[in-house]
TILUM-596555 format. One record per residue: residue number from 1; x negated, y negated, z negated of N, C-alpha, C, O in turn. Coordinates in steps of 0.1 Angstrom, whole numbers, plus 5000, padded with zeros to 4 digits. Layout:
<rs>
R   resi   neast   nnorth    nup   caeast   canorth   caup   ceast   cnorth    cup   oeast   onorth    oup
R    NUM       X        Y      Z        X         Y      Z       X        Y      Z       X        Y      Z
...
</rs>
This chain:
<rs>
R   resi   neast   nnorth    nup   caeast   canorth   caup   ceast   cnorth    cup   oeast   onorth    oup
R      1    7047     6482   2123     7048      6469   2128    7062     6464   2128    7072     6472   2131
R      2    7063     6453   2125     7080      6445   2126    7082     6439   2135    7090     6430   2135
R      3    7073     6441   2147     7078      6433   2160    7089     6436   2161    7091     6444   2152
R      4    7099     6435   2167     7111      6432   2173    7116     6425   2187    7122     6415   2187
R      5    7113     6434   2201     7115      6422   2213    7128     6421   2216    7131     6432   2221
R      6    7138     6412   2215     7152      6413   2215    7149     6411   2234    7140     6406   2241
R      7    7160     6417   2237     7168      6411   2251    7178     6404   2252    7188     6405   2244
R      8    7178     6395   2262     7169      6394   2276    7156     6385   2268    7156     6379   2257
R      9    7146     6387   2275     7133      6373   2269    7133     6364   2276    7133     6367   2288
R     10    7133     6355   2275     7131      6340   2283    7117     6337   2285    7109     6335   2276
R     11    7114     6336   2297     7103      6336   2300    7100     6324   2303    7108     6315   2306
R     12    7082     6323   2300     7081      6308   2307    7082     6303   2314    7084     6313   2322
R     13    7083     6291   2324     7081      6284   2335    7071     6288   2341    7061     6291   2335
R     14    7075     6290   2357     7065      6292   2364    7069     6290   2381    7081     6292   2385
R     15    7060     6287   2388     7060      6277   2400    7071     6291   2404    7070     6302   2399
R     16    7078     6286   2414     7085      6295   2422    7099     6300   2416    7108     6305   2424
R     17    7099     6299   2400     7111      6309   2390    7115     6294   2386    7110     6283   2384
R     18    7130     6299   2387     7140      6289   2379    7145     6297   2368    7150     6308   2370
R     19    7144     6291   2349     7146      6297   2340    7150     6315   2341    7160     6321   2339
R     20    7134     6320   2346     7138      6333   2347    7140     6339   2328    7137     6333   2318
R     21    7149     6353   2330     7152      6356   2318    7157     6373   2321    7167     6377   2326
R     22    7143     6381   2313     7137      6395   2317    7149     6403   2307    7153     6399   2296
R     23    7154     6415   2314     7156      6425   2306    7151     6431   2301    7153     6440   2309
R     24    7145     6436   2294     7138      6450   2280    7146     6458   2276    7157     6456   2272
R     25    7137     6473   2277     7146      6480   2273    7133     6492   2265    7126     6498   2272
R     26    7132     6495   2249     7121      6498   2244    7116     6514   2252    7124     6522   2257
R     27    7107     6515   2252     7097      6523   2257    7091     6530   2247    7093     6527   2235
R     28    7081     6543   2253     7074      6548   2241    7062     6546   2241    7054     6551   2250
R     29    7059     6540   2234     7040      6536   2232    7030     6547   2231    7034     6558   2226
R     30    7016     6545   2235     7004      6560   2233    7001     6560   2221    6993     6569   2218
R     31    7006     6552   2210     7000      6553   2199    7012     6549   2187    7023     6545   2190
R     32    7008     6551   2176     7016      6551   2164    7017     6532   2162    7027     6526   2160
R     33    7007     6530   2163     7001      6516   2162    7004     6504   2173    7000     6492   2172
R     34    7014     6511   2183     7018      6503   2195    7035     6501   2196    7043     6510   2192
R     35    7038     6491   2200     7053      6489   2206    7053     6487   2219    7045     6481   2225
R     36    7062     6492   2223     7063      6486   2241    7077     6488   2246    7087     6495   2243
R     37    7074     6479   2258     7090      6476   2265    7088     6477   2280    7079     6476   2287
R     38    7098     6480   2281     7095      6481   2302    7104     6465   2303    7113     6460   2296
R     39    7100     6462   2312     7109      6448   2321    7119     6457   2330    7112     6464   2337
R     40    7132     6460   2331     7141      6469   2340    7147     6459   2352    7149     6462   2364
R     41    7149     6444   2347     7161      6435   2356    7159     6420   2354    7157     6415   2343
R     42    7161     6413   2363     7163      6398   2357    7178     6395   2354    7188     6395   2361
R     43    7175     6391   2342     7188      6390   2333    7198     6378   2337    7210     6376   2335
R     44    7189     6370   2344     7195      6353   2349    7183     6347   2350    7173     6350   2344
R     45    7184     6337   2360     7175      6329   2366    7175     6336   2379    7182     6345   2382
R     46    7165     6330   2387     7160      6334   2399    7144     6337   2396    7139     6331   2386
R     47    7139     6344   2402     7125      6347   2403    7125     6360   2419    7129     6372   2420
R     48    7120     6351   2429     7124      6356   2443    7110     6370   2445    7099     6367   2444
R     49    7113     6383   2447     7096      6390   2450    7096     6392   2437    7085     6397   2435
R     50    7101     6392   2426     7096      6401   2412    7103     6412   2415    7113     6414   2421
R     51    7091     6423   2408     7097      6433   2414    7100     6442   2393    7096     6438   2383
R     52    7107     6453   2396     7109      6458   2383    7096     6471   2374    7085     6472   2379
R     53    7100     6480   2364     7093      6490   2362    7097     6500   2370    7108     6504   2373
R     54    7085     6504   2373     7084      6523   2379    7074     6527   2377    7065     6519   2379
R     55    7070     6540   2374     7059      6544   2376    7046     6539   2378    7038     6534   2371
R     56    7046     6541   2394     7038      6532   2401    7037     6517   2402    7028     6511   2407
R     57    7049     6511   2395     7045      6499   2397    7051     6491   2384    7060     6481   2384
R     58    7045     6496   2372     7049      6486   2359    7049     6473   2360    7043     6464   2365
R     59    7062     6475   2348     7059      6460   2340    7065     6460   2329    7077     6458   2327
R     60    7054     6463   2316     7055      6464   2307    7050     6455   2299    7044     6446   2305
R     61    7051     6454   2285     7045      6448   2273    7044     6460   2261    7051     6469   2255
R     62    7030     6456   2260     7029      6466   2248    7017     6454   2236    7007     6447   2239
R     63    7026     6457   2223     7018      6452   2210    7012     6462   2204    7016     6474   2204
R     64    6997     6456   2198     6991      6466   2196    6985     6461   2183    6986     6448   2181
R     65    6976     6471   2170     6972      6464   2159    6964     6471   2160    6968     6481   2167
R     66    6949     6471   2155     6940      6476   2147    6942     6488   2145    6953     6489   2138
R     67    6938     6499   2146     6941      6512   2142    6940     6515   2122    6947     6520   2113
R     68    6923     6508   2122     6920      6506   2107    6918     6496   2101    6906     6494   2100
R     69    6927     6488   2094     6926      6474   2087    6912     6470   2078    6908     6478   2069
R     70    6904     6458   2080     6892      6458   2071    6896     6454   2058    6906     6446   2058
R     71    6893     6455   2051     6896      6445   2038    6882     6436   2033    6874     6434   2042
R     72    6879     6430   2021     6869      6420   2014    6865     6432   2004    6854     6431   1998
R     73    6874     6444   2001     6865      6451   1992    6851     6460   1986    6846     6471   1988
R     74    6849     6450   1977     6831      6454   1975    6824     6445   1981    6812     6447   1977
R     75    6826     6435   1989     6814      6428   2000    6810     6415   1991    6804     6405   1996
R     76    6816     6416   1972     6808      6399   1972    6794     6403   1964    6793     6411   1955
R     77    6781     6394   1974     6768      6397   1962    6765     6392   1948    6769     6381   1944
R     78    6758     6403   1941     6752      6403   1933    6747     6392   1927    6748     6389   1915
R     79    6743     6386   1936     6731      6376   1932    6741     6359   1934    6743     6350   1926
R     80    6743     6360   1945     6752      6345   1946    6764     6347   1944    6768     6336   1942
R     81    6774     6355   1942     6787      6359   1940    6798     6351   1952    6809     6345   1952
R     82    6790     6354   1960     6795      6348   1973    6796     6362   1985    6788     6372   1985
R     83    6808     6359   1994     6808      6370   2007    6802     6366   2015    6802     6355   2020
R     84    6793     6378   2019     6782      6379   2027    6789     6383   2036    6801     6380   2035
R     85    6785     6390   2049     6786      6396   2059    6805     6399   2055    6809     6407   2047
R     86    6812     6389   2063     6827      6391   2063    6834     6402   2074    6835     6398   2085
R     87    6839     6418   2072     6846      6418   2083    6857     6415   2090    6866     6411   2083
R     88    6860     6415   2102     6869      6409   2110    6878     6420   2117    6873     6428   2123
R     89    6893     6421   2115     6904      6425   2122    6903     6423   2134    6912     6416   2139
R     90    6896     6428   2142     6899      6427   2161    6907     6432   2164    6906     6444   2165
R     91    6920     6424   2168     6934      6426   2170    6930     6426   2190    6935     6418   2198
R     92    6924     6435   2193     6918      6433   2206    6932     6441   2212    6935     6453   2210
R     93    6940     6431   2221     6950      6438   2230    6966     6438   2218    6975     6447   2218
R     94    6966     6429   2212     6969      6424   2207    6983     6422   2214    6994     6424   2209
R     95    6980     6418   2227     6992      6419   2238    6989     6422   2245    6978     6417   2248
R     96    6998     6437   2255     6992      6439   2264    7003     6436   2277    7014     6441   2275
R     97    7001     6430   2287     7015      6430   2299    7008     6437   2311    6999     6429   2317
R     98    7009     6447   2315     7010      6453   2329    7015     6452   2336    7026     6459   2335
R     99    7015     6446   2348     7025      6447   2359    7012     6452   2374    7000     6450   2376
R    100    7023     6459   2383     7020      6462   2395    7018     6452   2405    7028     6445   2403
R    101    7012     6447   2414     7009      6439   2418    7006     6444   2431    7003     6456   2431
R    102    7007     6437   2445     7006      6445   2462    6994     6433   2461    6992     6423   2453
R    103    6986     6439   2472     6971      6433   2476    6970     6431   2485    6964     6421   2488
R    104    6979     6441   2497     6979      6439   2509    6994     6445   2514    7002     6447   2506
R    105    6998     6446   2530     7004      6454   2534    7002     6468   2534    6991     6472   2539
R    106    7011     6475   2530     7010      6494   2533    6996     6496   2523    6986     6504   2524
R    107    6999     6486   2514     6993      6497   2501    7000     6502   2489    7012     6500   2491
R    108    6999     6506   2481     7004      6507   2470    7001     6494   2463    6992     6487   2467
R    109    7010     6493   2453     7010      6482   2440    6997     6485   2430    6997     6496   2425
R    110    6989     6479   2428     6975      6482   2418    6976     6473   2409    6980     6462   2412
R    111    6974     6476   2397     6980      6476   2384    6969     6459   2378    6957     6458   2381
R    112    6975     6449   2372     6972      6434   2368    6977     6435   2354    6989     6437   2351
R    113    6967     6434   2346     6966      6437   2331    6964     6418   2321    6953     6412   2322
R    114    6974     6414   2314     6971      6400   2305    6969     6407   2293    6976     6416   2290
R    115    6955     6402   2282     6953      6410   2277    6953     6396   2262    6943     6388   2263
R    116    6960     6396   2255     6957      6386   2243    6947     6393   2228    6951     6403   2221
R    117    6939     6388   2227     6925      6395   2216    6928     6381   2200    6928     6369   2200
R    118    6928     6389   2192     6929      6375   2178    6917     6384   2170    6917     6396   2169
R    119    6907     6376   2166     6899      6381   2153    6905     6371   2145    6907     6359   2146
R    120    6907     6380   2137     6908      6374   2118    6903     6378   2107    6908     6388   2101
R    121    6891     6371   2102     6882      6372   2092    6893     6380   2079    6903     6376   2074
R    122    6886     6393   2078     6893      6399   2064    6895     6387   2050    6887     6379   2045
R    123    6908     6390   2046     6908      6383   2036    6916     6373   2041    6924     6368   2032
R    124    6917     6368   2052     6923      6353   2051    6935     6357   2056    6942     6347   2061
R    125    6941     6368   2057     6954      6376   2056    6964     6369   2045    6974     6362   2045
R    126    6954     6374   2035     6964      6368   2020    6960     6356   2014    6967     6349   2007
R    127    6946     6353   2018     6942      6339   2012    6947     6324   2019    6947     6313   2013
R    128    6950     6326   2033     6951      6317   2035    6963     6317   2049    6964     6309   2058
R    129    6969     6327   2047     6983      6334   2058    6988     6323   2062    6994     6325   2073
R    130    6988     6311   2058     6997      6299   2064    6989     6293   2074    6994     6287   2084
R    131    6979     6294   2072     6967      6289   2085    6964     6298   2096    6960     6293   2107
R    132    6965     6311   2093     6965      6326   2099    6980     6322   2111    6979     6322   2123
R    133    6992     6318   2104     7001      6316   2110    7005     6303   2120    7014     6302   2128
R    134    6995     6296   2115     6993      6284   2123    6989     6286   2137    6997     6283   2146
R    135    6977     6292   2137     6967      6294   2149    6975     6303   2160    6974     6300   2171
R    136    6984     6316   2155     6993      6322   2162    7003     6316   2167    7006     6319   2179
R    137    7015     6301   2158     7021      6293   2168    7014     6288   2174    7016     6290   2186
R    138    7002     6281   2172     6994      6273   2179    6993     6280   2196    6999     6274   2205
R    139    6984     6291   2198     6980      6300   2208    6994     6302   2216    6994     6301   2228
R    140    7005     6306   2209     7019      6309   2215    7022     6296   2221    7022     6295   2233
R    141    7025     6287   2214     7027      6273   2216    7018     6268   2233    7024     6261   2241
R    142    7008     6271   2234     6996      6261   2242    7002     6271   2254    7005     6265   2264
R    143    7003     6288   2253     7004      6295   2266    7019     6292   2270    7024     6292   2282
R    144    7024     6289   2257     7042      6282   2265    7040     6272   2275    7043     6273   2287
R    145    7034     6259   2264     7037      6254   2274    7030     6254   2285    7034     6247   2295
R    146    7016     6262   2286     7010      6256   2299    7014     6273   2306    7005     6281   2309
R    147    7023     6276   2307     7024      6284   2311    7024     6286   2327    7017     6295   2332
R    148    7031     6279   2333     7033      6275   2346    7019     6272   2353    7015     6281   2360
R    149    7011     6258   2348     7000      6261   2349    6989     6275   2346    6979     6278   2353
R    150    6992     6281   2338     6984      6295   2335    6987     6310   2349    6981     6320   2352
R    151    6997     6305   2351     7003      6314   2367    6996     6307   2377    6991     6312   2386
R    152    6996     6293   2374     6991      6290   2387    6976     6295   2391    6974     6299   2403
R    153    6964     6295   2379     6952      6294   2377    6952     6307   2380    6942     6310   2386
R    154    6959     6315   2379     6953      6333   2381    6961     6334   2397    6963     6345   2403
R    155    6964     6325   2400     6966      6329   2418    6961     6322   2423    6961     6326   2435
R    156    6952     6304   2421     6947      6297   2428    6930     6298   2426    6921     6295   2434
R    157    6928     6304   2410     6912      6302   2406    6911     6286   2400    6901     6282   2396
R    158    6923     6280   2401     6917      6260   2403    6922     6261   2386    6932     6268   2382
R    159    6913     6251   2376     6920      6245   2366    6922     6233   2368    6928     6226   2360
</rs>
């Protein structure tokens, strides 16, 4: 993978944070197929009650791909010279952010998982990568900017 998470990350907008901006510091992922970073410090900004990584109370990011890539090979028929039954790259967890989260007083922190999933029809990797690339600004783009709103909705329930 060529991900790359530079430090600090600038995080989105969100009710309560003035341009917060995370430290990273890389981590070791469970799999060959994964990257991951712990959050250690806020780099600048304010963000009042964030709390950092520990053990018990992560906050991580981990990228993840497909263990086995599908390809188009072999799948056009016989008869129509057309692809039948297409498989799909389930890029499931695609992004993963963990953080620790309190519920109550005098409990421990219990663990709040964002989980980003992309299917991408085999084949449109190389056939059509610029539309492939679209849909990824696009998705990055929409959670930027509604980002603030998207915090709000997972602590209020309200859209």
């Amino acid at each position: 993978m060529t991900l790359a998470l530079a430090t600090p990350v600038v995080g989105g907008l969100q009710t309560g944070m003035t341009t917060p901006s995370w430290t990273v510091v890389a981590d070791t992922a469970n799999t060959a197929v994964e990257k991951q970073w712990q959050v250690t410090a806020l780099a600048s900004g304010s963000a009042a009650g964030a709390r950092f990584h520990s053990i018990s109370d992560p906050a991580t990011i981990t990228f993840m791909r497909p263990s086995v890539l599908k390809t188009l090979s072999g799948l056009i028929s016989g008869l129509t010279g057309l692809y039948g039954r297409v498989p799909s790259n389930m890029w499931t967890r695609i992004l993963l952010v963990r953080k620790g989260v309190n519920i109550a007083a005098n409990n421990v922190p219990r663990i709040m998982t964002i989980r980003v999933e992309c299917d991408v029809p085999a084949g449109a990797d190389s056939y059509d990568s610029p539309n492939v690339r679209m849909a990824a600004s696009l998705a990055v783009g929409v959670l930027n900017q509604l980002s603030a709103g998207f915090g709000d909705t997972l602590v209020s329930g309200s859209i």
